[in-house]
N, C-alpha and C positions, 0 to 999 in steps of 0.2 A: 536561379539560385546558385549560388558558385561552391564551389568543392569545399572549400573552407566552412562552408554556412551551412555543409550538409555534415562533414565530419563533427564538428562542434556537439551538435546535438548527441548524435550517436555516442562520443567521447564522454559527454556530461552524463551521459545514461545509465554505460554501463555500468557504476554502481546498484542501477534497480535490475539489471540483467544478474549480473553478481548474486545479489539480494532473492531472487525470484528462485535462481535456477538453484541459490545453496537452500530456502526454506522448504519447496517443493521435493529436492532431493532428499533433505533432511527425514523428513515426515516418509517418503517410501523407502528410508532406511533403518529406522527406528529397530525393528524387531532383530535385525541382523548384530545393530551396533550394541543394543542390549545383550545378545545372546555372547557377542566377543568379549565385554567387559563384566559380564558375570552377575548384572541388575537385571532388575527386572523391568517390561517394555513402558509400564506406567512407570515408574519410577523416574526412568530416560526422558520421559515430557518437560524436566527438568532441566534439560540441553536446552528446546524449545524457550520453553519462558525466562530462563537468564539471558537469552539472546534480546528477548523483546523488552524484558526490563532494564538493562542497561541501555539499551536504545529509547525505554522512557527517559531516565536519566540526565544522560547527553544531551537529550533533544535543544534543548534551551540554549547549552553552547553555541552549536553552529552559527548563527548571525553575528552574536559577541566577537566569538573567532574571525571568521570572513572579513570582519570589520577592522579588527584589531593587525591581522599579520596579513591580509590579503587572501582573497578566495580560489586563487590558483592554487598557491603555495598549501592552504589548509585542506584544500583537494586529495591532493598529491598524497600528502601526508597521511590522511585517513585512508587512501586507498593500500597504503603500505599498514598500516593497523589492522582493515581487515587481511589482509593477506598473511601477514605472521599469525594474526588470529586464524585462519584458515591450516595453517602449517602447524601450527599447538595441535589445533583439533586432530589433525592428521596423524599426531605422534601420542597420540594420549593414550593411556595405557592403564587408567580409573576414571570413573563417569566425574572425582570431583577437577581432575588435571579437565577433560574437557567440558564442563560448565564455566572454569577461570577462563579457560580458550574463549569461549562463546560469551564472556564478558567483553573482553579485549574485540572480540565483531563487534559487537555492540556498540560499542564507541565508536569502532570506526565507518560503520552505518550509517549513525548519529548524526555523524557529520560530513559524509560523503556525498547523501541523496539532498538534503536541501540547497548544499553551498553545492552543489553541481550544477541543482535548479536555476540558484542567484546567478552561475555564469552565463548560465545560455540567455536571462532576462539581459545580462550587462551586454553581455557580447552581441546580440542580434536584432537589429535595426527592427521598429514595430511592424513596418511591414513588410516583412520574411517572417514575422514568428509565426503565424501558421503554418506553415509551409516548415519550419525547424522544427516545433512542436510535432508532427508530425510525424519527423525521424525521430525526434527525439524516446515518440511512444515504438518506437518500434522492438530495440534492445528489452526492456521490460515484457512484453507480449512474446519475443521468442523464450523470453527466461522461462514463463510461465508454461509453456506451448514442451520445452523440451524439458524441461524438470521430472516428468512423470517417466518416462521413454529413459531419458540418461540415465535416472538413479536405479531403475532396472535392471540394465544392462551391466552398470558397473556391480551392484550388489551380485549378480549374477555369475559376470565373469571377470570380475576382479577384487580386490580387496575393498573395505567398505573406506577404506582411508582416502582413495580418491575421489570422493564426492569433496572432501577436500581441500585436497592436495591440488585439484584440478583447477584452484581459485587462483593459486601462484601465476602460473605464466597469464591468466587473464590479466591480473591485476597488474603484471610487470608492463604489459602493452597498451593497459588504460593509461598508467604513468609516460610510460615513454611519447606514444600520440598528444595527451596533455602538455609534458613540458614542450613540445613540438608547435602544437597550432594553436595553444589559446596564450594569448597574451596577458603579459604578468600587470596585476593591477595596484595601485598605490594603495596603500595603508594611508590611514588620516593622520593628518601632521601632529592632532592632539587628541590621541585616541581614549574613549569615553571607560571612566573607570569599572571594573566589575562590579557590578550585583548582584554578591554574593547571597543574601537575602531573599531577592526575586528569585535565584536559582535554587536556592531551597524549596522555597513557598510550590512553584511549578515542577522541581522532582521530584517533591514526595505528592503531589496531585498526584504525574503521571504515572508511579509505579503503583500509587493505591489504585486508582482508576483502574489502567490496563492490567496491572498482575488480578485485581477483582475480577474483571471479564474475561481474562486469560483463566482463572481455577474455574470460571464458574460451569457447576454440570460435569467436573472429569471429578468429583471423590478426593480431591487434593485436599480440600481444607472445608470446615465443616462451613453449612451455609451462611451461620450468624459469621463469619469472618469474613466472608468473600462479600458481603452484604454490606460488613463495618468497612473495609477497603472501598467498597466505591464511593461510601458516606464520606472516607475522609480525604480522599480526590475531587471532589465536589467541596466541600469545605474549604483544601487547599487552593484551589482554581479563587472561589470566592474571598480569599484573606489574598492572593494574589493580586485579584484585578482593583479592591479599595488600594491596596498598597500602590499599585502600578500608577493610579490617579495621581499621586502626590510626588513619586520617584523624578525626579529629572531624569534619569538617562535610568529606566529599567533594562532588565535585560532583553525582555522581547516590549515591544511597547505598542502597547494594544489600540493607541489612534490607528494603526492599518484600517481597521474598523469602521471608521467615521468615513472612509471613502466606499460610496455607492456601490461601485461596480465590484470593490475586492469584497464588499458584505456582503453582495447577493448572491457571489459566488462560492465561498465558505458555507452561508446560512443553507443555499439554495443547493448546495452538492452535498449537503449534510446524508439528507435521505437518500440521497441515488447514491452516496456511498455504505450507507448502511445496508444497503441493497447486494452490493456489489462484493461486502464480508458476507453475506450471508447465505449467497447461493451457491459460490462455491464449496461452500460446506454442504451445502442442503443436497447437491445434485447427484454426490461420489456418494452418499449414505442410500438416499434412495436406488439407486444402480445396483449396489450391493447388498444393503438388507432388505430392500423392498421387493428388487426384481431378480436377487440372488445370483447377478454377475460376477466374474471375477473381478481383481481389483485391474489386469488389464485392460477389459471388457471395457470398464467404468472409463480407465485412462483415454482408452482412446474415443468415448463416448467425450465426453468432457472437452478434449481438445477441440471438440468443433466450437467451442467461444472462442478459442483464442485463433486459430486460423478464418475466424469470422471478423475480428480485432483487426487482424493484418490483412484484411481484402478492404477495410474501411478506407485503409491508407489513400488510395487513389482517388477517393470520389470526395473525399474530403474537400477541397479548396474549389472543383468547379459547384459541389453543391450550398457553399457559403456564400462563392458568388450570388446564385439564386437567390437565399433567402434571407443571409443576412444573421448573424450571433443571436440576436434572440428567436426568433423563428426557429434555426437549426437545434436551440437547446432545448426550447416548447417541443417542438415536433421528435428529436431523439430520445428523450425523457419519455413521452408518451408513449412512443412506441415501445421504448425498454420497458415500462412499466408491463403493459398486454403480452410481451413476450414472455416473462416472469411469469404472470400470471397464465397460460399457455401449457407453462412447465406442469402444470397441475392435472393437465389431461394424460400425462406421460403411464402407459401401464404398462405390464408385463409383455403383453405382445402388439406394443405398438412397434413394427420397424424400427429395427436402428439406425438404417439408413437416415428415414425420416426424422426421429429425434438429435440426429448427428445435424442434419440439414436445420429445422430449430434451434438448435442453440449456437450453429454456426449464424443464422439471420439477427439471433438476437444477439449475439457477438458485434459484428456491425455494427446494429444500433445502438448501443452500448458504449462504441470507439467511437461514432461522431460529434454522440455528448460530452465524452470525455475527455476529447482533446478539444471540443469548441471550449469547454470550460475549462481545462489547463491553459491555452492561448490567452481568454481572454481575464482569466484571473487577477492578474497583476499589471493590469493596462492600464489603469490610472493611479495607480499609487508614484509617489515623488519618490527619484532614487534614493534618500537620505533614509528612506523604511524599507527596502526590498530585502533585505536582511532580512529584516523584521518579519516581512511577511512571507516570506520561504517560510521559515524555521514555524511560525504560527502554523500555516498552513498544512504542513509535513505532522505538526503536533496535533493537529485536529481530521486528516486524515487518519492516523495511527488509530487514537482513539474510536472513530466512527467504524471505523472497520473490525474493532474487536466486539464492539458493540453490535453488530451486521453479526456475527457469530453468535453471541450472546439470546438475541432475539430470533433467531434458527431455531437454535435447539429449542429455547421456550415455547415456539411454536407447536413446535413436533412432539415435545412432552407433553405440552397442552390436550395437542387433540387424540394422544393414547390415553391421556386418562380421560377425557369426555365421552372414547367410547369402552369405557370400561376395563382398557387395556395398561400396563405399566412398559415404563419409558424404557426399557431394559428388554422388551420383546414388541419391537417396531413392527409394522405393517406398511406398505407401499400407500395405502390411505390415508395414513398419518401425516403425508407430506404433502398433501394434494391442499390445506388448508393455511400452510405455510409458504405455500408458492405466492396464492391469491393475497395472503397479506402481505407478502412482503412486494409485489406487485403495485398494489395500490398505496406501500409508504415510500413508492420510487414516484409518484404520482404529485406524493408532497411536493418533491422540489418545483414544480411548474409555475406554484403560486409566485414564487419569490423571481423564477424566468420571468415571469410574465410583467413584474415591475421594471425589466428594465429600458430603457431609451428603444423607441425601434431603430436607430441607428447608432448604437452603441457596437462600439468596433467598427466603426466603417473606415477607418486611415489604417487598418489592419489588414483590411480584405485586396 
């Protein structure tokens, strides 16, 4: 694979590096940046979900964009959105100066991680995308791996502004490597007009949807609201897709669908990404209210998934050879499911050598399904949709993964009040029922592996 073929990925990535290591930071900075702006720590969750709701918002643009002015160019651009957006945050001096900030991210998220997606699909021959995919997952996995440790150390020994401020020179050098090695792409000679309509119908879905699974369970808005919000996300989604039927040129255009291999892999990574929201929540609660760690304790317990993530790296492409796209998603799906479910054995004094080694094994499995399915995602769709299906795909990961949160906690308030306890004074037992389920709905996805071609992706491998 040539230098070029390795930078590319890495280049297109690091907006999920960006993305990982500012949300990660975010969240173990909360109580600090509370105490400097004079709010209180719930109140601040509010930085949190204006980030995520303007990044519902946007979402629908990026393909339109990419399409219209070209996906380098709109790159670039977004990467310079989050980074002023990053530098607001930095200078705020009221929680409402950095919630406008953390709007202005938002947009430029929006549009940085899908149209990053669509370059590395334009830019790299079918068979290198494994092998780019690859790199590609790598930036994301360190975001997530150093997020806990950075924002630590800075809240610690320096001001809380450079969790930040610290976005600037990344994002100046994601620019400058972009305008560097990826080649500038033509805009269409009769670019398809906006739909304005569709992009309605699809931003007020995804903020009612995810702002609904973003309140639900933290006391923000009473339950009949957060309830009425997913009803009318659901409703939106459904007045969207009759509409999209008849639109000549919607904004996202939902035939990606009609091809085999991108529906089975949306349908079929639905659960194992529901999965994949929902344990990293599940794993830091149980660590610290079950087994009464600190929250370092927890950090560095946790980190064995993502150092588990980036040991996948290597074995990834001789074990495809072996078995082949579906086999490796059958067989990594399964096993990630039994590892989840695993988690449940976790007690007080189990070693945490041992439970670091666990979640580090089930890290791995975890990263072979998830880049065989990133790779082979958008491998038969015709370039005239891969817009399309970035921006879909990004919009329906979003949501599964709030959803993976959503059904955590319901878990675990489930089984305190089954044994008689309230969701407010947790027990290390309460979690052990929530592993197992969410276990076996990573289990789900298998069905939908299991329809496809056994040689499906072989001009890949």
């Amino acid at each position: 694979m040539a230098i070029r073929d390795k930078l590319i990925p890495i280049i297109v990535a690091s907006p999920l590096f960006l993305q990982n290591l500012d949300t990660s930071v975010m969240s173990t900075a909360l109580p600090t940046i509370a105490l400097a702006l004079q709010v209180q720590p719930l109140h601040l969750n509010l930085a949190i979900t204006s980030y995520l709701l303007s990044l519902a918002v946007f979402l629908p643009l990026s393909g339109w964009c990419a399409d219209r002015f070209g996906a380098k160019r709109v790159f670039c651009w977004a990467i310079v959105l989050f980074s002023t957006g990053s530098a607001l945050c930095g200078a705020a001096d009221s929680m409402t100066w950095l919630v406008a900030s953390r709007v202005l991210q938002g947009l430029g998220g929006a549009l940085m991680v899908p149209v990053g997606r669509l370059i590395l699909l334009r830019a790299i021959p079918a068979s290198q995308l494994v092998a780019a995919t690859v790199w590609f997952t790598v930036p994301p996995a360190v975001g997530r791996m150093a997020g806990p440790l950075f924002g630590g150390v800075i809240v610690t020994w320096t001001s809380w502004r450079w969790i930040f401020l610290i976005n600037i020179p990344f994002g100046l050098l994601s620019i400058a490597l972009a305008l560097w090695f990826i080649e500038p792409d033509k805009a269409p000679q009769r670019p398809q007009p906006f739909d304005l309509r569709g992009f309605v119908l699809l931003s007020i879905g995804l903020i009612a949807m995810i702002g609904g699974l973003e309140t639900f369970g933290r006391a923000l808005m009473p339950p009949w609201l957060t309830w009425s919000g997913v009803a009318l996300g659901l409703l939106s989604f459904i007045a969207y897709y009759q509409y999209s039927k008849v639109k000549d040129h919607p904004i996202i255009d939902l035939r990606v669908m009609n091809w085999r291999v991108y529906y089975a892999c949306i349908i079929g990574g639905t659960p194992l990404r529901i999965a994949i929201g929902a344990t990293p929540f599940l794993l830091p609660l149980l660590f610290q209210i079950g087994f009464g760690l600190s929250p370092l304790e927890s950090g560095v317990l946790t980190v064995g998934t993502a150092v588990g993530s980036l040991s996948a790296r290597p074995l990834m492409q001789r074990l495809l050879r072996r078995s082949g796209f579906r086999w490796m998603l059958i067989g990594a799906t399964a096993m990630t499911g039994l590892f989840y479910m695993s988690y449940s054995l976790f007690r007080a004094d189990t070693p945490q050598v041992l439970i670091f080694a666990t979640l580090a094994l089930g890290g791995v499995c975890n990263a072979l399904g998830m880049i065989a399915l990133q790779s082979l995602n958008f491998s038969d769709l015709p370039k005239p949709l891969m817009s399309h299906g970035t921006a879909f795909a990004t919009m329906t990961q979003q949501a599964t993964l709030s959803l993976g949160v959503v059904i955590g906690a319901s878990l675990v308030n489930l089984a305190a009040w089954w044994r008689g306890g309230e969701p407010s004074h947790l027990i290390a037992a309460d979690f052990a029922p929530a592993f197992i389920i969410v276990g076996l709905i990573t289990l789900l996805s298998i069905f939908q592996f299991w329809s496809l071609r056994r040689d499906v992706g072989a001009s890949m491998q």
